[in-house]
N, C-alpha and C positions, 0 to 999 in steps of 0.2 A: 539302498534302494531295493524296492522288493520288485519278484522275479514277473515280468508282465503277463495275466494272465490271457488267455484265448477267450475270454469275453469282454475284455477291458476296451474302455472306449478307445485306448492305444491303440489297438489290431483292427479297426474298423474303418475303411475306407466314409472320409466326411460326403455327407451330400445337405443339401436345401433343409429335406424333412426332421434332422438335425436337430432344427429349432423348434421344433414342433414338442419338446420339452419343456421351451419356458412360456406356451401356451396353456401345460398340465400348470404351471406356478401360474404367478403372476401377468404374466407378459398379454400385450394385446395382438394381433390381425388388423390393416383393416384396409380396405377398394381405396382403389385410387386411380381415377382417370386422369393420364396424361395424354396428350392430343389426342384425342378418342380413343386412344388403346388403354385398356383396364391393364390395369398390377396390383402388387400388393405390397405393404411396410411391415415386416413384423418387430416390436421393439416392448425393451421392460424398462420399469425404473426396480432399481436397487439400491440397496442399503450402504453400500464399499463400492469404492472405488474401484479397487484389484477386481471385483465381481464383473464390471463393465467394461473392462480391463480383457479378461479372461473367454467374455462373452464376445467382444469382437474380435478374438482372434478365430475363434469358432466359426466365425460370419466369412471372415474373410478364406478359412478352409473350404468353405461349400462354395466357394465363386461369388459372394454377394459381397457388398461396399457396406463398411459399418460407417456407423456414426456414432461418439459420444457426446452427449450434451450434458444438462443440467436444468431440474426441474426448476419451476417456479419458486419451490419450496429449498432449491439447492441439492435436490438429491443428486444422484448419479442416475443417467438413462440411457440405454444403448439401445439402437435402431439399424434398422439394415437403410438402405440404400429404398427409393421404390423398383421393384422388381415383377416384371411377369413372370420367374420363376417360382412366383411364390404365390402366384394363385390357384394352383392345384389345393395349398394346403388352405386357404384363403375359404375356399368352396366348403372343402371338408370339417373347418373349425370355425363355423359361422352358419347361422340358422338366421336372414335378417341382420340384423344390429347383436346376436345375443353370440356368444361364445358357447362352442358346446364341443362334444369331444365324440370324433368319430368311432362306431361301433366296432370294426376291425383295430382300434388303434393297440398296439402293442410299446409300451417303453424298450429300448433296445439300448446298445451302452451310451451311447453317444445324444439318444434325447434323456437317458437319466443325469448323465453328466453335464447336459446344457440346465435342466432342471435345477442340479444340486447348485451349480454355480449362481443361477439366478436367485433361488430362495430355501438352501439347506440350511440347516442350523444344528447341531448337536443340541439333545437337549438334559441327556446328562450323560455317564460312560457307558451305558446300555441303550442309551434310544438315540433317536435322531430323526430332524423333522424336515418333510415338504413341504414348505410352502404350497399354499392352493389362494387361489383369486378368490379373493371375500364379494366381489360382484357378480362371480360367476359360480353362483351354488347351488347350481343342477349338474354342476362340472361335479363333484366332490364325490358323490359314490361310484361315479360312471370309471374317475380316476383310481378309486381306492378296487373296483373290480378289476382295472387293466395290473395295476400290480401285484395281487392277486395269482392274475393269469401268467403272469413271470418268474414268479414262485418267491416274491416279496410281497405277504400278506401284510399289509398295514393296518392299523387304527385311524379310524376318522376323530380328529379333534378340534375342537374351537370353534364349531359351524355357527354358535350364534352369536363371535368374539369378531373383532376388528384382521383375527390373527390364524385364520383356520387353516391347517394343514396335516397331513398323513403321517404318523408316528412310524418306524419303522425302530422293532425291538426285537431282541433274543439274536443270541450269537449267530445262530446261521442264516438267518434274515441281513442283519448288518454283513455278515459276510460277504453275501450275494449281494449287496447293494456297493458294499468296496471296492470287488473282484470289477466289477459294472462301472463304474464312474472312472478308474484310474486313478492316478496319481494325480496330488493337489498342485496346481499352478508355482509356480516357482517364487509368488507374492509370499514373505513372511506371515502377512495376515490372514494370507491363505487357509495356513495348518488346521488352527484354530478350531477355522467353521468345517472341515472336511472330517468326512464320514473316518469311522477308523473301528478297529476291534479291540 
C-alpha cells in the first residue's frame, strides 16, 4: 500500500458537497417538495456495480441515506435519500431545469474521487478520462477550467460523441490526480478502472 498523501481524499474530512463531483460526471440534481418543505435527490446511473457500490458508501459518509436501484435498462444507479441538505448545492448546480456548474466551484480530493468513481476510465497507461454529462455541454469547458485551476489541465474530448469527457495526460497531471482520489475501493474490479502512474 502506498504511503497516504496530505491531499488524498483519505485526509479529508466527508461533507454533503462531496457529491458535487458526480455532478461534474454524469450524475443529476433535482427539487423535490415533500409536505411543503423543498429538498433535494442527487443520484447517477453507472456502468459497475462496485461503482454504486463505492458511491454509497460516500453518501452515507456525509450523513445522507443512499439508495441503490436499477435502471429501466438494468444499469446500476445510486441515489441519496431526498434531503434539504442538499439544496444549497441544488441552488448552486441548477439554472431552471438545466445543470450548470458554479463559478467558484473548485474540485478538491473527495469531489474528484466521488467523480472518478462515478465515471473514470483509464484510457490508456498515459491517459485517463472523466467522464462529463453528454446533456449537459455548457457544463464541459466551465469543468475542464475548474481543473485547470487545481493544477490538473485536462483535454476536452468527445463533445459531439455519446461519450464526452476530460482526458487527463502526462506524468505529473496523473500524479496530481492519484495523489487526489486515493486508493481504489477494495472491489477487485475496482483496480482496473482506477487512476494510476
Amino acid at each position: 500500500m502506498s504511503q497516504l498523501s496530505f491531499f488524498s481524499a483519505e485526509s479529508v474530512p466527508p461533507t454533503v458537497t462531496d457529491l458535487t463531483g458526480l455532478l461534474a460526471g454524469p450524475g443529476q440534481i433535482v427539487l423535490v417538495n415533500v409536505d411543503g418543505q423543498q429538498a433535494a435527490r442527487i443520484s447517477v446511473v453507472v456502468d459497475e456495480l462496485w461503482r454504486a457500490t463505492a458511491l454509497a458508501e460516500m453518501m452515507r459518509q456525509a450523513g445522507l441515506a443512499p439508495e441503490i436501484a436499477r435502471t429501466d435498462e438494468n444499469t446500476p444507479l445510486v441515489r441519496t435519500a431526498v434531503d434539504p441538505q442538499l439544496l444549497p448545492i441544488a441552488r448552486d448546480w441548477t439554472r431552471g431545469a438545466v445543470k450548470t456548474v458554479p463559478a467558484v466551484w473548485l474540485p478538491g480530493a473527495r469531489e474528484l474521487r466521488a467523480w472518478t468513481l462515478a465515471a473514470g476510465t483509464p484510457e490508456a497507461d498515459d491517459r485517463y478520462l472523466l467522464g462529463l454529462d453528454p446533456h449537459a455541454p455548457d457544463t464541459h469547458a466551465v469543468l475542464a477550467a475548474a481543473m485547470m485551476r487545481v493544477g490538473i489541465a485536462p483535454t476536452l474530448i468527445g463533445t459531439r460523441g455519446s461519450h464526452p469527457a476530460l482526458r487527463v495526460s502526462g506524468r505529473r497531471r496523473l500524479s496530481r490526480l492519484v495523489e487526489n482520489v486515493g486508493e481504489p475501493p477494495r472491489e477487485p474490479a475496482a483496480l482496473a478502472h482506477w487512476p494510476r502512474i
